[in-house]
N, C-alpha and C positions, 0 to 999 in steps of 0.2 A: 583278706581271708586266704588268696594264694600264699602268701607267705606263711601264715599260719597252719596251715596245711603240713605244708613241707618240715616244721619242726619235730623234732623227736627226739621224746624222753626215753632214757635208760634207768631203768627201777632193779637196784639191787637190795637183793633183801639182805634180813641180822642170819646170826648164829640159829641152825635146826630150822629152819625157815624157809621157804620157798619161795619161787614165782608167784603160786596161790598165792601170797599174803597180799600182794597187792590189787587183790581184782576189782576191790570198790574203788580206788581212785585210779588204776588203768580205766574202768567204764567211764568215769566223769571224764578226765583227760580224751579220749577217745570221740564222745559226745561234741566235743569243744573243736573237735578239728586238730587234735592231735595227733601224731603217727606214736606208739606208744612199744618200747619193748621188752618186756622182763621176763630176765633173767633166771636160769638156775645156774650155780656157781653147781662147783664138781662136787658129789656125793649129796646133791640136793637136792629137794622136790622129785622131780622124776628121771635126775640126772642118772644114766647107768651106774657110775662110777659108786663103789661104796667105800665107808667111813675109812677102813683099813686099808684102800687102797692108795692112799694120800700118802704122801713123804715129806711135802711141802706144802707150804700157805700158798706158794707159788703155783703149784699144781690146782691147789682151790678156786684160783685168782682165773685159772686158762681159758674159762667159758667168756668172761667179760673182755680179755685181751684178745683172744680170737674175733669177738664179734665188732671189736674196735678197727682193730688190724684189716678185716675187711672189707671197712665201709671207702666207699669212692673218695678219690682223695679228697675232692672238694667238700664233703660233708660234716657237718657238726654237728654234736649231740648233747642233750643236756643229761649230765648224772645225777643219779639222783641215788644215796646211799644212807642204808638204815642200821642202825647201831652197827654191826662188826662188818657191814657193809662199808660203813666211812673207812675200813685199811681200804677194801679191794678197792674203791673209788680214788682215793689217793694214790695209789702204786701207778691206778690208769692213766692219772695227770701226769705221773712223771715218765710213763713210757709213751703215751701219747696225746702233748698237753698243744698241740694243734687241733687234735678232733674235737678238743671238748670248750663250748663253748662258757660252760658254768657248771661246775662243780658245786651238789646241793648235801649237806648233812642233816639228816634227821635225826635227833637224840642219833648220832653215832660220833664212834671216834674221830680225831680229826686231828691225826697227825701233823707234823711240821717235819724241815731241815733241820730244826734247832729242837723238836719233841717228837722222837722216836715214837713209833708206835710201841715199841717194848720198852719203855719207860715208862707211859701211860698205862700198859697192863701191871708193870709194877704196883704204880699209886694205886691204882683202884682196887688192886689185890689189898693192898696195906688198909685201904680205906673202910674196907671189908671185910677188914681180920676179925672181928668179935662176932657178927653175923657167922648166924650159921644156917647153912641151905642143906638141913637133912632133906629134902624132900628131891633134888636132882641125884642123878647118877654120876659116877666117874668109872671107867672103864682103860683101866690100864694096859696096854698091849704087856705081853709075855714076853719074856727073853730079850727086854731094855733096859739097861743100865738108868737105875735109880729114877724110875717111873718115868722117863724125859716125856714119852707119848703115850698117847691114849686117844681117848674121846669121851666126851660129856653129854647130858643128856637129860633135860629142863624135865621136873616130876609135875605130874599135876598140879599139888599146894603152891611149890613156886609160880608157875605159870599162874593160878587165878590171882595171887596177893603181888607178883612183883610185875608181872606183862601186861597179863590183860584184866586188872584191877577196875578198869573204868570202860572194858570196852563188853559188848555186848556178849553174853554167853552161848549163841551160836557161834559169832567167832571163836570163842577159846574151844568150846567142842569140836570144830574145825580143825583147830589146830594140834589137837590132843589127836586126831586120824591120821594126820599126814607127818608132824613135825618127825625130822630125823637125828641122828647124834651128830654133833662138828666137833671136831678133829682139835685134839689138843697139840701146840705146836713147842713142844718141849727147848728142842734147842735152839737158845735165844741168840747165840751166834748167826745162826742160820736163820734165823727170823730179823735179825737185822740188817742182815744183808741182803734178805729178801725184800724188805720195805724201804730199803731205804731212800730219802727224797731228798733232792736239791732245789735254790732256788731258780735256776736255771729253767730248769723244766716241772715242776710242779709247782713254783713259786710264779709262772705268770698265768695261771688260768685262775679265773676268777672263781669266788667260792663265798658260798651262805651259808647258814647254821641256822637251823629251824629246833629250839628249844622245843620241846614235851616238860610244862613244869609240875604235872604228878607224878615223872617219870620216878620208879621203884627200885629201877636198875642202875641207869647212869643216871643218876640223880641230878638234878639241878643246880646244885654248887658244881659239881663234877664236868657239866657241860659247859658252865659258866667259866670253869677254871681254864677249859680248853679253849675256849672264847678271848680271854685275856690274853692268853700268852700265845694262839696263834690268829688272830685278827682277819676276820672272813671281812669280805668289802657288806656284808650284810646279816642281818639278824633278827628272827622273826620267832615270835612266841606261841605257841597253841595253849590257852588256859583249858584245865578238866581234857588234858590230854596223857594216858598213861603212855607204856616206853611203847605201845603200838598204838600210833595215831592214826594209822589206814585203819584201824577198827573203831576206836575209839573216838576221833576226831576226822572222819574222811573229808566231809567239803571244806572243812576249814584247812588241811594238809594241800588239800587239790587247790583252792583257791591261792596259798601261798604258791603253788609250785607253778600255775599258769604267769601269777605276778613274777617271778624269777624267769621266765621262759620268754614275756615278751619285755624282759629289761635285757638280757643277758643276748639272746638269738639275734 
């Protein structure tokens, strides 16, 4: 149970999302004898920073690298990243794939060396070219060449038919209070060179992939796709789980994420 004590999870939430998202399975984790930490990434939850003041995905990323950067050397932590959380969690393996003992995807991206994160925004743009989401915002910054940035911003009809389709409607009411706009990262030069991963240091921390298969948004072939071509040492399914399993699915999230916690720690 000492050693169990001692483990600590890092909960990074998606896009417009906050630390709040996680407070059903931080309480279960917690209950269990876990040290538990989530996260606001910059311009999130009740981070000061706002939407426009980003120039970088890298700037987004500073809250989780800061709090990596100053844990005692000897310590390791298990990540744990949810939809546009799986970049920041991957970028943190490759700047610090000592501290992390395992690296955990929930419906999120799940970049490689060999699949760019901006390659996989690609397909899933292409994937989602006939779909049409009148119901979000796009919010173009003024005085940039050919729209490059902005920021976006989940409408309600989205949010109940593609998020939280399955999860409980105080949580989505919750979420329609607090969610904020994330940061459109137009230039994709600069967005690959911001993510990018080798196998050297991102390729040796271990890493799972925890499917949502009524996921609405990254849909389930799409997860699966990621799955194939970049091969987690593990993979676990939540059935009647939409793309927010801390609402929709929490002790079954929580119970997978304890099982990764004492394979991995």
């Amino acid at each position: 149970m000492e050693r169990e004590k001692k483990r600590r999870l890092v909960l990074v939430h998606g896009a417009c999302h906050g630390a709040w998202c996680w407070y059903k399975v931080a309480a279960l984790l917690k209950s269990n004898g876990h040290q538990v930490t989530a996260l606001d990434m910059a311009a999130s939850g009740i981070h000061p920073k706002q939407v426009h003041d980003l120039n970088s995905i890298s700037e987004y990323f500073e809250p989780l690298m800061y709090f990596l950067g100053s844990l005692p050397t000897e310590e390791r932590v298990i990540l744990v990243g949810h939809s546009f959380g799986g970049a920041c969690i991957s970028v943190a393996m490759e700047m610090f794939p000592t501290k992390i003992a395992a690296a955990v995807f929930v419906a999120a991206w799940m970049p490689s060396p060999d699949l760019s994160f901006s390659t996989l925004l690609q397909e899933f743009q292409y994937s989602r070219i006939m779909e049409s989401d009148l119901h979000s915002k796009i919010m173009f910054d003024e005085n940039t060449s050919n729209h490059r940035n902005g920021s976006r911003m989940f409408g309600p009809q989205f949010l109940a038919s593609k998020l939280y389709q399955l999860s409980p409607p105080e949580d989505l009411t919750l979420a329609m209070s607090l969610l904020r706009p994330t940061r459109i990262y137009g230039d994709v030069e600069l967005l690959r060179e911001n993510t990018r991963l080798t196998k050297d240091n991102y390729g040796t921390v271990a890493k799972a992939y925890i499917v949502c298969e009524q996921d609405n948004v990254l849909r389930k072939d799409f997860q699966l796709s990621m799955i194939e071509r970049n091969p987690p040492n593990e993979v676990k399914v939540i059935v009647g789980a939409d793309h927010m399993p801390m609402f929709s699915k929490p002790q079954e999230l929580f119970s997978y994420l304890q099982e990764i916690a004492n394979t991995y720690y």
